[in-house]
C-alpha positions, 0 to 999 in steps of 0.5 A: 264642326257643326254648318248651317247651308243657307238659302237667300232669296236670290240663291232659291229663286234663282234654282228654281224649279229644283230649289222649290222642293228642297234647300239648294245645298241639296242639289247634287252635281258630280257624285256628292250633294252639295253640303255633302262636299263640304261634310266631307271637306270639314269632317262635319259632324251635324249638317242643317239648314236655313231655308224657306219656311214651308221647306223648314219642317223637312230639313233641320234647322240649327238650333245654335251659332253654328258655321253658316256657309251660301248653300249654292257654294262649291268647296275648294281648297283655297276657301277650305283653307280660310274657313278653317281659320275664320274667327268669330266676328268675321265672313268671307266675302266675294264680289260683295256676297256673304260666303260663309261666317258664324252666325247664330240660327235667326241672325241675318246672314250679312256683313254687318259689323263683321271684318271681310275676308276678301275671296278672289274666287268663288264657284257657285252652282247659281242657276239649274244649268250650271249642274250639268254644266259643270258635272263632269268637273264635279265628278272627277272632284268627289272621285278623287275625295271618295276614293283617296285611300280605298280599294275598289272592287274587282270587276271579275265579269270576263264579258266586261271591257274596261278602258283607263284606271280611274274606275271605282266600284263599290260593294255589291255593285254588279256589272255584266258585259258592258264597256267602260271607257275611263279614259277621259274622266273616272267612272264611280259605281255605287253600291249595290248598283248594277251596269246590265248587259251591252251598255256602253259608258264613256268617264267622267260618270258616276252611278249613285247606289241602287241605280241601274243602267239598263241594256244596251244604253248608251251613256256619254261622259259628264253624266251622274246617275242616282241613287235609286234610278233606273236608265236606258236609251242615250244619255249625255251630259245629264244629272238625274236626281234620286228614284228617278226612270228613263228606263227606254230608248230615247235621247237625254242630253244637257238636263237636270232631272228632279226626284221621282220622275218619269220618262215615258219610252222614246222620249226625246230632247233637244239641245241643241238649237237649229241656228247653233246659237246660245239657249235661253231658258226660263229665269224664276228670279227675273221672270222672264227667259235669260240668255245661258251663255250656252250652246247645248241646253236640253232639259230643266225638269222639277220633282215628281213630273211624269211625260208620255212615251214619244214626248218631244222637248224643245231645246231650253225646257223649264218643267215645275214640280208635279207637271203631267206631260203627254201627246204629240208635237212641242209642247211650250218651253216653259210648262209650270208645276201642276200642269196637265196637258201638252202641246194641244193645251193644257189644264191644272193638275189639281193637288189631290190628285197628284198625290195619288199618283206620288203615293202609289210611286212612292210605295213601290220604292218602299217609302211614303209620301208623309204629311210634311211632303204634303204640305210641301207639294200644297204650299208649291200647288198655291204659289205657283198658282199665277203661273197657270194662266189657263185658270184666268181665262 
């Protein structure tokens, strides 16, 4: 088996800011990333994608008719069910939207003359809110699909205290005096990772391998972790990409966090509007703020950004890729990619320098910041250049 995820114009749009950095079928939501799932559902043996152009050099591209599914598009058994029996010359369609069907590598993803195979149902991960949104469902999905037919490893800490069964560990993970409460959803640590002394987490959450959580944090369920990242303070109901930190006190809740950010200490968001009514948060398809039918929306935050220790986040915050955040008070709640600066104002952050900040982050993890990501981060500093009014003045 061999898939294609593709991207229209209207699923990248609608994911920005995190679909400006990679294909939306790289997002992850409960343990897994998107075409993960699916790899694992279908046995996939070559995975790649169809996606923006600039995007292109960093993610294979099919080089032949291949199964092409809707990257934004959540695996289930009943569409499972009806993939494995497509046939050529046919799609699955839901409320008018290609799903999935075979098409070649530069077909047009559409109906055309195809027979519909109608869907009465289809979840898709549409707009960045919808990850945390439905995370802790996701977790208890890639739980059950990770851990069907394995043997965790034992917790042999006598200091750790344990509630519920759904609790899988992964070799090498270590874990010291902390309590973990599964009995609300499973709590899935990863390899290598490690839960330090005095932390406290409540299921559904999921630690991805080589992450770790710090002492004394607090973090509440429908929370993912990783890889690669480094936690502290209170964290609820959150999704922190890979070699991602928000190593120190403060509150996280109701988020989405891209790769390679930073957190400074006693960050705070909020998410949680003083009037209790619905958040609304920046829409990039329609380019203007849309209602998240949500009463707990905290922070949208695109890869490569940074924020200052005490920095403050108001509910609903949409943050671009490689923003430098910093100072006292609010800042807006839409801040665009490249901005320096807070709630006193703020000026670009010019590419060149942005990349010397991602290259000595970068090679403290033992990895490069190559030519292709910096083609990628140039293309990202020149289309989102309207945004940054503060150059037209």
């Amino acid at each position: 088996m061999q898939i294609t995820f593709i991207d229209t114009e209207e699923s990248w749009k609608q994911m920005l800011p995190m679909s400006y950095t990679r294909p939306v079928a790289e997002v992850r939501v409960g343990i897994l990333k998107l075409h993960e799932k699916w790899g694992k559902h279908l046995s996939a043996e070559k995975i790649y994608f169809r996606t923006r152009d600039y995007l292109q050099n960093l993610f294979h591209a099919p080089s032949e008719n291949s199964l092409t599914i809707l990257g934004n598009v959540l695996p289930s058994e009943g569409i499972i069910r009806l993939i494995k029996n497509l046939k050529e010359g046919e799609a699955l369609v839901f409320q008018d939207q290609v799903i999935a069907g075979f098409y070649d590598k530069d077909e047009e993803f559409g109906l055309g003359n195809r027979k519909a195979i109608q869907l009465n149902e289809a979840e898709q991960v549409t707009h960045p809110w919808d990850i945390f949104r439905i995370n802790g469902a996701e977790i208890k999905n890639d739980f059950e699909l990770l851990t069907k037919g394995r043997k965790s490893q034992p917790i042999n800490d006598p200091h750790t205290k344990t509630y519920g069964d759904q609790i899988f560990i992964e070799e090498g993970a270590k874990i010291r005096a902390a309590i973990l409460n599964a009995e609300n959803g499973p709590i899935y640590i990863g390899k290598d990772a490690e839960i330090q002394e005095g932390a406290l987490i409540r299921g559904p959450f999921a630690l991805c391998d080589h992450s770790t959580v710090n002492m004394g944090a607090k973090i509440k369920g429908d929370s993912t972790i990783g890889p690669h990242c480094k936690v502290g303070g209170e964290i609820s109901n959150s999704v922190i990409f890979g070699y991602s930190n928000k190593g120190h006190e403060g509150f996280l809740g109701n988020s989405v966090i891209g790769e390679w950010c930073n957190l400074g200490a006693d960050t705070n968001n909020s998410n949680l509007k003083n009037n209790y009514a619905n958040v609304k948060m920046w829409d990039f398809a329609t380019g203007r703020f849309k209602d998240t039918g949500l009463q707990f929306c905290g922070l949208i935050m695109g890869d490569h950004s940074k924020c200052g220790i005490n920095t403050m986040f108001n509910t609903g915050t949409t943050i671009g890729v490689s923003a430098n955040i910093f100072g006292d008070g609010f800042p807006r709640t839409i801040i665009p990619s490249f901005a320096w600066g807070g709630a006193s104002g703020f000026s670009t952050y010019q590419v060149k320098k942005a990349f010397e900040t991602a290259e000595l982050v970068m090679v403290r993890r033992n990895k490069e910041l190559t030519e292709a990501d910096k083609g990628m981060l140039s293309h990202i500093f020149e289309m989102t250049a309207e945004n940054r009014v503060w150059d037209k003045k």
